[in-house]
C-alpha positions in Angstrom: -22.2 62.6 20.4 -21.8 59.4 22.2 -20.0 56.7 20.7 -21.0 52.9 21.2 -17.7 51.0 22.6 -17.3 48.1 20.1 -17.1 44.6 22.0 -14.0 43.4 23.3 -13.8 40.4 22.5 -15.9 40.0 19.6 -18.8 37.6 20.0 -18.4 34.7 18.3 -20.9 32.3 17.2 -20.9 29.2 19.7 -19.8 26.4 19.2 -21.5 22.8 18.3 -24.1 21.8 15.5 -25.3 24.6 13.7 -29.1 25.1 13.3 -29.4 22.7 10.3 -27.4 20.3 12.0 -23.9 19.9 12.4 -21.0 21.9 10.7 -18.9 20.7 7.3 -16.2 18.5 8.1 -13.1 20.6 7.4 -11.1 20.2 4.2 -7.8 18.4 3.9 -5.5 18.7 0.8 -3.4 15.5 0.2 -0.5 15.3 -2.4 1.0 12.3 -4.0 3.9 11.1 -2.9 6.8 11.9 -5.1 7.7 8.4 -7.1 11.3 7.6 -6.7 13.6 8.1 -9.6 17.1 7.2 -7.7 18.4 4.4 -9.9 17.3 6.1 -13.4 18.8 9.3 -11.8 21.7 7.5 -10.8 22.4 6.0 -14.5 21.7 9.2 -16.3 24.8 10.6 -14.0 26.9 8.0 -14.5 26.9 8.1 -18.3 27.3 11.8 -18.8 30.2 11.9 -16.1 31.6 8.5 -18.3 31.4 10.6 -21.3 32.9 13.8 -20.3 35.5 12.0 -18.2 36.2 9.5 -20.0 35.3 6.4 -17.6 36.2 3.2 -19.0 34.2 -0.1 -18.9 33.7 -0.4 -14.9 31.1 3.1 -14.9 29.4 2.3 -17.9 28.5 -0.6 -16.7 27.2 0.1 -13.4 25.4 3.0 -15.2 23.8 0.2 -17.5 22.3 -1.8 -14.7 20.7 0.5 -12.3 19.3 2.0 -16.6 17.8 -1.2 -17.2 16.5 -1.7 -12.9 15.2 2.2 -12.9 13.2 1.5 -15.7 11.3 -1.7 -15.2 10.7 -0.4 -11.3 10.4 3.4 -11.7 7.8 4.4 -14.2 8.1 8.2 -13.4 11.9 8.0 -14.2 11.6 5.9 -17.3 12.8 8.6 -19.6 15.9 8.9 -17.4 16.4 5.8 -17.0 16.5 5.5 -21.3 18.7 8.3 -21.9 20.9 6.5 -18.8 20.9 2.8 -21.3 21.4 5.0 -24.3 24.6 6.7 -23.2 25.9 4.2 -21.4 25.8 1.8 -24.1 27.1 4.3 -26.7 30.1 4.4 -23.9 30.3 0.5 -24.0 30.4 0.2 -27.4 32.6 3.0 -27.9 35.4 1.4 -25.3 35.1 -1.8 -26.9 36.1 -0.7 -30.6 38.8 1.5 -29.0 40.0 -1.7 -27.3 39.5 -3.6 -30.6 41.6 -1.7 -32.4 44.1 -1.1 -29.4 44.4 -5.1 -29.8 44.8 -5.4 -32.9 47.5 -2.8 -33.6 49.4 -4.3 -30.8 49.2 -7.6 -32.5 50.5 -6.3 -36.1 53.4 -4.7 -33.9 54.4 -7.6 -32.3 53.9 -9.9 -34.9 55.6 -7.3 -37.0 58.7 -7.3 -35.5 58.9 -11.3 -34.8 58.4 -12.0 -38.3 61.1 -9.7 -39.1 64.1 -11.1 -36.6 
């Protein structure tokens, strides 16, 4: 029983054009480059962290801009950048009735207590 030794190295097929002419060009996968979404990201952050800190005007405001900039120049973070306008508004508006009535109760004490001298 004699055994044929297999071939070290394998033979490979050469190299160059094939018989029907030359080989396939090889196969490159590209992906698309991820969009940015910073300044929607950004605004999103800043008005959850104003409304669970309790920020006042400064934060909500900043948070408001880079809203309204991340969603006129980032179209794959617009729905961040809405949710950022939403809650940073609701923050805005919500700081400016506190301060309303802040004022105003600090008028009718004053005014209170001069009228009453």
């Amino acid at each position: 029983m004699s055994q044929v030794p297999p071939n070290y190295p394998p033979d490979y097929p050469p190299t160059g054009p094939g018989p029907y002419g030359s080989p396939p060009a090889p196969v490159y996968l590209t992906f698309p480059a991820p969009q940015p979404k910073g300044n929607s990201i950004a605004s999103l952050v800043l008005g959850l962290s104003s409304m669970f800190f309790g920020w006042t005007f400064l934060v909500p405001i900043v948070g408001l801009v880079l809203g309204i900039i991340g969603s006129r120049k980032e179209p794959a973070g617009k729905g961040l950048a809405v949710a950022g306008i939403i809650i940073n508004s609701i923050m805005l508006v919500g700081w400016a009735i506190v301060l309303f009535f802040m004022i105003g109760i600090f008028t009718l004490l004053f005014t209170a207590g001069v009228q009453s001298q």
